[in-house]
N, C-alpha and C positions, 0 to 999 in steps of 0.2 A: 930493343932499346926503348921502344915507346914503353914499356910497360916498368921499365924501371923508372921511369919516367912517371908516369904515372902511379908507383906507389911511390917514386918520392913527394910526391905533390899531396897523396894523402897524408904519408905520415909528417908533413911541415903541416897541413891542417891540425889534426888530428893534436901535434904538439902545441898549437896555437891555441885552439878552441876548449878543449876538455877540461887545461887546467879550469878555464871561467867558468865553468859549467856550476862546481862545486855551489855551497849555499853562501852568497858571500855575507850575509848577516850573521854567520857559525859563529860569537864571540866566547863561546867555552872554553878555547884552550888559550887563548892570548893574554896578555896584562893589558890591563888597560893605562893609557899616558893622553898626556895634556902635552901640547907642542906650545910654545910662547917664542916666537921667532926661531931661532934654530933649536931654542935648548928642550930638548925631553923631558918630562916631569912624570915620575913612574913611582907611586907607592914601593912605599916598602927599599926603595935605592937609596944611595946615601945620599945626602944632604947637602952634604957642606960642596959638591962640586956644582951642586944646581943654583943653589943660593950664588955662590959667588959668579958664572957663568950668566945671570940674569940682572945683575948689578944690582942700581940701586934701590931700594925698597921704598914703598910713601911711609907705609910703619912697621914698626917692632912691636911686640908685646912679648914676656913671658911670663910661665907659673910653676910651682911647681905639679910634676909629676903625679898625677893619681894611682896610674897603673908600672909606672916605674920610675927606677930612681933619678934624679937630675931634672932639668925642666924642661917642659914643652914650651916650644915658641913657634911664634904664629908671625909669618911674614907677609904681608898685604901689597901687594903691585895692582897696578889697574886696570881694573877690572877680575881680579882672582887673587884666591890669598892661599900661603902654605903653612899646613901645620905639621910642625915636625915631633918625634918621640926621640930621648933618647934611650940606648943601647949600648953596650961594650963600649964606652966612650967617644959614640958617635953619634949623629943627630939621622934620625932618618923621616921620609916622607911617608907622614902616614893620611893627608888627605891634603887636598887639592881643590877650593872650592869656586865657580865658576861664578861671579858676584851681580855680573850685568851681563849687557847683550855687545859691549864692548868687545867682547873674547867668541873663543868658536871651541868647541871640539874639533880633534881632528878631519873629522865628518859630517864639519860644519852643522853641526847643531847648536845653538845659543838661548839665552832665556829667553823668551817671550814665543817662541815656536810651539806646535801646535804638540799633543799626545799623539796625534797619527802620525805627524811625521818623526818622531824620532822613531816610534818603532817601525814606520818606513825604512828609515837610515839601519836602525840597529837590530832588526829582525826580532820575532816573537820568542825567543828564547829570553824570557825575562821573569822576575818572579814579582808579583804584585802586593804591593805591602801601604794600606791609607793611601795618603796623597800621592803614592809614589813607585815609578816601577824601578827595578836592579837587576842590571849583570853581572853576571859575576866568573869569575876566573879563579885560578890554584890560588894568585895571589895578589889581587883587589878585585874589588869593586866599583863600576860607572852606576850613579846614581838620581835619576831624573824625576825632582818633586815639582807637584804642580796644581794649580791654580786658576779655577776658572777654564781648565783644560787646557793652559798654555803651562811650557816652564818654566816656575820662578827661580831654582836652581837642583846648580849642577854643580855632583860632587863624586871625584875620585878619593876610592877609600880602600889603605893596606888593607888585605885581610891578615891580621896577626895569628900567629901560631905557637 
């Protein structure tokens, strides 16, 4: 009896601890999203249920289209703005950009933070590009440019395909 006992006591370890073991800065396989009170903002999703879920906007702009037909609009709330593409008669999000220190990633990173600690936060799986380091995933990119070694901004970006 003790010994069932005691493998149940490891394998409740065991099921506990190992999963945390993993690298938790891994962001290769994830999408990356912008949380703004409950609603999820995730390149490349549609649109039209973000926008109206997040209400009212400070502004509007649009233009039209470079890389496709119909117009890109750019929504500005505060502290982060969206820019959408459209698609098969849909808008979708194709970047997400973090404007002040008003906002957070979900991992609580914001502008004015240091280069070490975001790659504290988000692990050295990054690719280095000028002022700027980027993860990237199947299907965006988190993007942190910066400034005197802090971040001036941060930008979620669809990767298109």
């Amino acid at each position: 009896m003790k010994r069932i006992i005691a493998l149940m006591l490891v394998l409740a370890f065991t099921a506990v601890v190992l999963p945390s073991c993993g690298d938790k800065n891994d962001t290769s396989d994830a999408d990356f999203s912008f949380k703004s009170g409950d609603v999820v903002i995730t390149p490349n999703s549609d649109a039209g249920p973000v926008i109206e879920a997040l209400g009212d906007y400070v502004s509007y702009d649009e233009s039209a289209s470079c890389a496709f037909e119909g117009l890109d609009k750019v929504y500005k709330y505060n502290g982060f703005e969206i820019l959408t593409y459209p698609k098969d008669s849909k808008d979708y999000i194709y970047t997400v950009t973090l404007l002040n220190d008003l906002v957070s990633t979900p991992e609580g990173v914001s502008v004015g933070m240091s280069r070490n600690k975001v790659i504290e936060v988000y692990g050295e799986n990054y690719t280095s590009q000028g002022e700027g380091i980027y993860y990237s995933s199947e299907n965006s990119q988190l993007q942190f440019i910066f400034r005197d070694g802090n971040v001036s901004s941060i930008k979620y970006q669809a990767v298109l395909k």
